[in-house]
C-alpha positions in Angstrom: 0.0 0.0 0.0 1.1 3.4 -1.0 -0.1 6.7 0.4 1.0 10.5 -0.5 1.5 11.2 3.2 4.9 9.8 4.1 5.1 9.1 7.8 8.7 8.4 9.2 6.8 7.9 12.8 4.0 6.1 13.0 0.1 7.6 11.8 -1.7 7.9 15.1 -5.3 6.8 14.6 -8.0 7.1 17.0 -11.1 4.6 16.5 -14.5 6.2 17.8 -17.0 4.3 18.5 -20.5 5.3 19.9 -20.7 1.8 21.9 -24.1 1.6 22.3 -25.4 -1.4 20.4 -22.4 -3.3 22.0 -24.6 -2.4 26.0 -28.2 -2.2 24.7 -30.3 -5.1 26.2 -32.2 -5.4 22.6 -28.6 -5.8 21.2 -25.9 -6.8 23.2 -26.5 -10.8 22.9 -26.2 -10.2 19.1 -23.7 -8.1 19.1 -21.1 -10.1 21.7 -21.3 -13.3 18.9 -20.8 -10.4 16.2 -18.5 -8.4 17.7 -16.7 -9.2 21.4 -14.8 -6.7 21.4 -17.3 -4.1 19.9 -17.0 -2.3 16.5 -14.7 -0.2 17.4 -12.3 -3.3 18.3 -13.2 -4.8 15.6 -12.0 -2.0 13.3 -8.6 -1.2 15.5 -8.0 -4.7 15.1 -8.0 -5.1 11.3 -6.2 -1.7 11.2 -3.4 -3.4 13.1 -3.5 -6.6 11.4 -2.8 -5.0 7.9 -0.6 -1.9 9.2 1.2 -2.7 11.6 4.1 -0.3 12.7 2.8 2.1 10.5 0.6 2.6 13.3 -0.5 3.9 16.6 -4.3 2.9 17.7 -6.4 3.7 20.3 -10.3 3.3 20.8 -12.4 6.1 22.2 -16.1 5.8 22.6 -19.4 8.0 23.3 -19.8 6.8 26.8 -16.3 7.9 28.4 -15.7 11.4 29.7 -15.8 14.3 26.9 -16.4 10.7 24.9 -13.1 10.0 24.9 -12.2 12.6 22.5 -10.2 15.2 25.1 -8.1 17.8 23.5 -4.6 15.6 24.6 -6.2 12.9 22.6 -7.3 15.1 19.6 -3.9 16.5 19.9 -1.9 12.8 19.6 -4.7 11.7 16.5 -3.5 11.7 13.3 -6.5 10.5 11.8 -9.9 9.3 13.4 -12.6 7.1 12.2 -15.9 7.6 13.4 -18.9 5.3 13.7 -22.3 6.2 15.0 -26.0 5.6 14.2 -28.4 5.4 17.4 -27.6 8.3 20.1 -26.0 11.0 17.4 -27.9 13.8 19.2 -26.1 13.0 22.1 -22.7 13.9 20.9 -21.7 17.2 22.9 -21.9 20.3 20.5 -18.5 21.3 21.9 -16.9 17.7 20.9 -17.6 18.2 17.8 -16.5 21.5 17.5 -13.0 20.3 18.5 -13.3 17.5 16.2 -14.1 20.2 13.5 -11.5 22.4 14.5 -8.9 19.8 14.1 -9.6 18.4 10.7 -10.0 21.9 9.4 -6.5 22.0 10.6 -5.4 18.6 8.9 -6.8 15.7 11.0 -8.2 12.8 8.6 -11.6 11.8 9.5 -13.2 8.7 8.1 -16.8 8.8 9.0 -18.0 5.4 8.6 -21.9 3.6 7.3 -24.8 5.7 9.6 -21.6 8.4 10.8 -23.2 9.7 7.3 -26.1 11.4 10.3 -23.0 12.2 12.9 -23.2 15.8 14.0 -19.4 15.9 12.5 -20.5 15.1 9.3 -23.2 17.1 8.9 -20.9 19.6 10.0 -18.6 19.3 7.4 -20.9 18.7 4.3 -23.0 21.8 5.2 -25.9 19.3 3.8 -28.8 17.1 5.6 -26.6 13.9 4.5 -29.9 12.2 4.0 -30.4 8.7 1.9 -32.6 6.2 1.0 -32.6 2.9 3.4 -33.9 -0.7 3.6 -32.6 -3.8 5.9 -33.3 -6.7 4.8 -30.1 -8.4 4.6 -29.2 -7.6 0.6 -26.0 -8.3 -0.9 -24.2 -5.0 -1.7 -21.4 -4.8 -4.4 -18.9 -2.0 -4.1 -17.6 -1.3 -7.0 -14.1 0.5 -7.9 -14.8 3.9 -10.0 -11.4 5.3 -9.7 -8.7 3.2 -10.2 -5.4 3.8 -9.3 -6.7 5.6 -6.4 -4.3 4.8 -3.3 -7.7 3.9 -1.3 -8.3 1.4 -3.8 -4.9 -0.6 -3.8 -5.6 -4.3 -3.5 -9.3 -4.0 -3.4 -11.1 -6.1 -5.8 -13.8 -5.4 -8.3 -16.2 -5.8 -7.1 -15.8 -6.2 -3.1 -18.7 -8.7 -2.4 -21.0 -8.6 1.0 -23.1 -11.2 1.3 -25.5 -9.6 3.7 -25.9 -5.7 4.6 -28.3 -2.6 5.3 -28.8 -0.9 2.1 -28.2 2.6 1.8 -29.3 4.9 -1.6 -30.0 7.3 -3.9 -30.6 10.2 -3.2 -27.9 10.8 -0.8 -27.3 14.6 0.6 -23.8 15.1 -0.2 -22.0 18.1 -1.4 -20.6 17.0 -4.9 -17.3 14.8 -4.2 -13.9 15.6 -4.3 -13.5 12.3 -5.7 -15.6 9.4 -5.8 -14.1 6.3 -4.6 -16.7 3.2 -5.1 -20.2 2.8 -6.0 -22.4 0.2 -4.2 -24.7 -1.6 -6.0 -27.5 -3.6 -4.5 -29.9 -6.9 -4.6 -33.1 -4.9 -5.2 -30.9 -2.2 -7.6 -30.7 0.3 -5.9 -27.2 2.3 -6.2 -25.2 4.0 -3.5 -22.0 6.7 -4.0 -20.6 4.3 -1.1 -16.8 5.5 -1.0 -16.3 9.7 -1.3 -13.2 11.8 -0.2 -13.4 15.5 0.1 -10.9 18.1 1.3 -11.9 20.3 4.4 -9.4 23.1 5.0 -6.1 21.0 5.7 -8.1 17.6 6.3 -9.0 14.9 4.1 -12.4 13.5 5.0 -13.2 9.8 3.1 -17.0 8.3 3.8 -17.0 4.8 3.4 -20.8 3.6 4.0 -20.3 -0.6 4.4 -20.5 -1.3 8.1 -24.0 -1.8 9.9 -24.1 -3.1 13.2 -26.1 -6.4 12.6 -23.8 -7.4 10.2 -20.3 -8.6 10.3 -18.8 -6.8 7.9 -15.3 -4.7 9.9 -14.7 -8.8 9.9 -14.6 -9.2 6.1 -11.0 -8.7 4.9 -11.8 -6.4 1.9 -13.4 -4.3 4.2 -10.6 -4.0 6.6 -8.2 -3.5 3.1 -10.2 -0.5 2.1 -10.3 1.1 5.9 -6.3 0.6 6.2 -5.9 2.1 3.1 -8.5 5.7 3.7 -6.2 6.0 6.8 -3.3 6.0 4.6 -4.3 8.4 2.1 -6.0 10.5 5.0 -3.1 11.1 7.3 -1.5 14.4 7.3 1.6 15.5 5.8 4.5 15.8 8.6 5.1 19.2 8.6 1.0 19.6 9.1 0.9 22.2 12.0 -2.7 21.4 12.8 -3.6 25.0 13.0 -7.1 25.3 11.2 -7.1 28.6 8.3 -8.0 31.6 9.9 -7.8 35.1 8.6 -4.2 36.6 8.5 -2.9 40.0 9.4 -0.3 40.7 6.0 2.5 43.0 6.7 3.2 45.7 4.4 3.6 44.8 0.5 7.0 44.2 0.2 7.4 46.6 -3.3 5.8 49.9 -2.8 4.6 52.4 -5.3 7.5 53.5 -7.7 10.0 51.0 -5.8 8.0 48.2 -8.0 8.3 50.4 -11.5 11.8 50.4 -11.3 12.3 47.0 -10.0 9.5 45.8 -12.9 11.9 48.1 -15.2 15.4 46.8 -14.0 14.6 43.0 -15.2 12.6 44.1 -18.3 16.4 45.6 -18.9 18.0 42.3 -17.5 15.8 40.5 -19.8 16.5 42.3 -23.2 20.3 42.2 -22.5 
C-alpha cells in the first residue's frame, strides 16, 4: 500500500465508537457473537493486522468522559474514524466543534456507514446527508470507480458482502472531491458508497459498508479499504494542525514607484 502522506513515525489513529449497540439489552447478545470486542475493536484490530508499525491505535467511545475525545487525545490523533448511528444527538456540540477544528486544521476523518447522520458530518458537508434505506439483509457490491486511487490498492472489483443494510439514492452530499466506489444492491438500488473531500487541511473519506447487525469490519476487503483511507487520509508531517484563519499581511513588500523600477530593472535584464 502506497499513500501521499509519508510518515517516518507512525500515523496515530483514533477509532471512535459510539458503543451503544455493543450495551443495549435489545442488542448486546447479538452483538457479543458479532463483535466481542465491539465495532470499534473490531476495526482497531484489522487496522493493526494490515498496518502494523505504521501505526499507533487507540479506541475512544461515546460513553467515556468528553467521549473519549479530550483535547490531549485530539492532539496525539493523526487520523480518526468515526462510527455512530443510534444516540448521534447525544454527541456534545463542543466535541464536535474540536473534532471540526482539528480536521479543518489537517486531522483525517473517516466517517463510517450511519456516521453519514453524525453531528461531525453534517458539520462538514454543510448538507442534511440524507439517503434512501432498507434492511433486509441484501448483498451489496462496491464497485471501484477510480482506479489507481491509493484507497483502492488491493481491493477487488467488485468487493462482495453477502448480507448488509442498504443505503441509496438520493444521498445529501456536497458534490465529491473524488468518488471512490459505487455500491450496487440486490433490489438495484445504487449508492455513491466510498467519497473523499478536502476540508481546510483535512482529508475527510466516507466509506458507508459497516451496519451493526452485520459482520462486515470482519470481512477482509473491508478491513483493506479502511487501512488504506487511513493511509491516504493522514496528514503531511510538517502539518501544523492550526485550522485557516484570517491573517494580518504586513506591508507589500514593493511599494509604489519601488516596484516600477524594479518591474523596469529585469525588463532591462531581460532584453540584455
Amino acid at each position: 500500500m502506497t499513500s501521499s502522506n509519508s510518515h517516518a513515525a507512525p500515523i496515530r489513529v483514533t477509532v471512535w465508537g459510539e458503543n451503544y449497540h455493543e450495551n443495549s439489552e435489545r442488542d448486546r447478545d447479538a452483538m457479543a457473537r458479532l463483535y466481542p470486542d465491539g465495532m470499534h475493536g473490531a476495526i482497531a484490530a484489522g487496522l493493526t493486522e494490515l498496518l502494523g508499525d505504521r501505526v499507533q491505535v487507540r479506541t475512544a467511545t461515546q460513553d467515556q468522559p468528553e467521549h473519549g475525545l479530550t483535547e490531549e487525545v485530539l492532539n496525539n490523533t493523526d487520523v480518526l474514524t468515526w462510527w455512530g448511528h443510534a444516540t448521534h444527538g447525544g454527541v456534545d456540540d463542543a466535541v464536535v466543534e474540536r473534532v471540526y477544528q482539528r480536521v479543518l486544521g489537517g486531522m483525517g476523518l473517516l466517517p463510517l456507514h450511519s456516521a453519514h447522520f453524525s453531528k461531525i458530518f453534517i458539520k462538514l458537508m454543510g448538507t442534511s446527508c440524507s439517503l434512501a434505506w432498507r434492511d433486509s439483509g441484501d448483498t451489496e457490491l462496491v464497485w471501484t470507480v477510480a482506479p489507481g486511487h491509493p484507497i483502492t490498492e488491493g481491493v477487488p472489483q467488485p468487493i462482495v458482502i453477502d448480507g448488509q443494510e442498504m443505503y441509496g439514492e438520493y444521498f445529501d452530499i456536497p458534490q465529491p472531491d473524488e468518488q471512490i466506489f459505487l455500491s450496487t444492491f440486490t433490489g438495484g438500488e445504487v449508492f455513491r458508497s466510498g467519497c473523499t473531500w478536502r476540508r481546510g487541511k483535512g482529508r475527510v473519506f466516507y466509506f458507508s459498508p459497516g451496519d451493526q447487525d452485520y459482520p462486515v469490519y470482519h470481512h477482509p476487503d473491508i478491513k483493506r479499504v479502511l487501512a488504506n483511507g487511513v493511509l491516504w487520509a493522514a496528514p503531511a508531517r510538517t502539518a501544523d494542525f492550526v485550522a485557516p484563519a484570517p491573517a494580518d499581511m504586513r506591508p507589500p513588500f514593493f511599494q509604489g514607484a519601488q516596484l516600477a523600477n524594479q518591474g523596469a530593472q529585469l525588463a532591462a535584464e531581460v532584453s540584455a
